[in-house]
N, C-alpha and C positions, 0 to 999 in steps of 0.2 A: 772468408768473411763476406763478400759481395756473394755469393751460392746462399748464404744463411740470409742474406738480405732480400735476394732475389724470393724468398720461398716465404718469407715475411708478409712483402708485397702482395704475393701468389694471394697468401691466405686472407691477405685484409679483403685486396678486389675479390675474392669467391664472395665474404661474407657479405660485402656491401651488394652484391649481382643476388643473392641469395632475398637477405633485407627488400631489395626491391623489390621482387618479383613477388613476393610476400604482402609488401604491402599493395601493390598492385589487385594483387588478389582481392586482398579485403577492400580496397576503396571501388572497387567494381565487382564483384559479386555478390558482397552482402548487401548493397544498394539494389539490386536486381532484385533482392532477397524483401528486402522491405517494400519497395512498391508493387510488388506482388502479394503483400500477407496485407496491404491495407482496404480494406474495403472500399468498395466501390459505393455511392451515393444509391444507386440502387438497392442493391445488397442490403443497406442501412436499414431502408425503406421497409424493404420486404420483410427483414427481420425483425423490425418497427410491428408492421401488420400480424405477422405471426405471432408476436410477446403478445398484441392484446388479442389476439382469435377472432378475425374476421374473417368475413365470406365471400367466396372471389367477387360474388357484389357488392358486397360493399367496399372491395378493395379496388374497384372499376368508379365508383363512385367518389371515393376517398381520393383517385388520380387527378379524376377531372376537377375537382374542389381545389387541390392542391395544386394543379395549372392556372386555374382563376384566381386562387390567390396569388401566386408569384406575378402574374399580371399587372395585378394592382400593385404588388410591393415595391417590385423594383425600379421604377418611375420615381417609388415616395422615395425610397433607400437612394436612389441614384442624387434626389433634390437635397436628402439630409446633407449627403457629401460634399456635394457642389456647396451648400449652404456653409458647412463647417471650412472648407477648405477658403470662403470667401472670407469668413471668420477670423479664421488663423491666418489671413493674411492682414490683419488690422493691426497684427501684435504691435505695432511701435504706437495707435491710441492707447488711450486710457481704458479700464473696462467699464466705468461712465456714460462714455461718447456714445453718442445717440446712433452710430450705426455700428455700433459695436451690441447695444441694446437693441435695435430692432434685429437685428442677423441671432442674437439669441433669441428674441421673442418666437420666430421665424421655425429657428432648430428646435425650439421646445412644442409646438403645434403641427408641426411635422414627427415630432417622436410621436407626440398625442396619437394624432390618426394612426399612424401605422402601431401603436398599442392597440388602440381600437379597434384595428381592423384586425388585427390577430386574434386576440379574446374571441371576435365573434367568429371568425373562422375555426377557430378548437371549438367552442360551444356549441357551433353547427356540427360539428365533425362528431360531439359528442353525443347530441341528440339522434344521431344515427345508429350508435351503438346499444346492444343489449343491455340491461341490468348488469351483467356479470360483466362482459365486454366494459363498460360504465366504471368498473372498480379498477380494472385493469389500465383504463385510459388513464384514469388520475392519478394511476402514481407513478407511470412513463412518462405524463407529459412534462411535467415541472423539470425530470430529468433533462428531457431532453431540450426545453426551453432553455436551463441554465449551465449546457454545455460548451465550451467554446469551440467557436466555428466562426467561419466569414462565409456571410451573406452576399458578398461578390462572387464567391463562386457560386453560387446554385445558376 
């Protein structure tokens, strides 16, 4: 009876040494697997430029636009946060209180410009492009305006 127990044991510890190494597997190889198949921010880009068919000039042009705009963004983007974070720390006023309303007046002319300053950035961006380039841009960019991402990373 303890030989039949003993061989019991055997088989449970194999399965549970088995199980492990198993999952082991999966929780570090497929992880390997996935930040490897995700694109790179680059890669995006390029593939961005490719969908609509630009020309390595204008794809030199489109970088340096696209430096100068992030210049400007992330300053406004960085004041949204600081502004919202001042915000949500008011939680125990009212949303009344007068510095609960200026700190929104504040976040809402802060969204302002940095709408603004995007619109005109795509519209210059688009005035660069061909007529056909032109058909192309418009119905990438809404895509890609309305996908989700975090603008802390760029």
């Amino acid at each position: 009876m303890t030989q039949t127990r003993y061989r019991w044991m055997l088989f449970i510890v194999l399965v549970l040494l088995i199980s492990n190494v198993v999952l082991a597997y999966f929780l570090t190889g497929f992880n390997v697997d996935k930040k490897s198949n995700k694109k790179k921010p680059e890669d995006r880009v390029s593939a961005w430029y490719k969908e609509v068919g630009l020309e390595q000039s204008q794809i030199d042009t489109f970088k340096i636009l696209k430096e100068d705009y992030f210049k400007v963004m992330k300053p406004i983007w960085g004041e949204i946060r600081i502004l919202k974070d001042s915000l949500y720390s008011q939680l125990d006023k009212a949303p009344e209180d007068s510095v609960v309303a200026s700190l929104l007046t504040a976040i809402s002319q802060k969204n302002l410009a940095s709408d603004k300053h995007t619109f005109s950035h795509f519209s210059r961006l688009r005035t660069m492009c061909t007529p056909d380039q032109q058909v192309r841009f418009d119905t990438i960019i809404p895509k890609m305006l309305n996908r989700p991402w975090s603008r802390a990373k760029k």
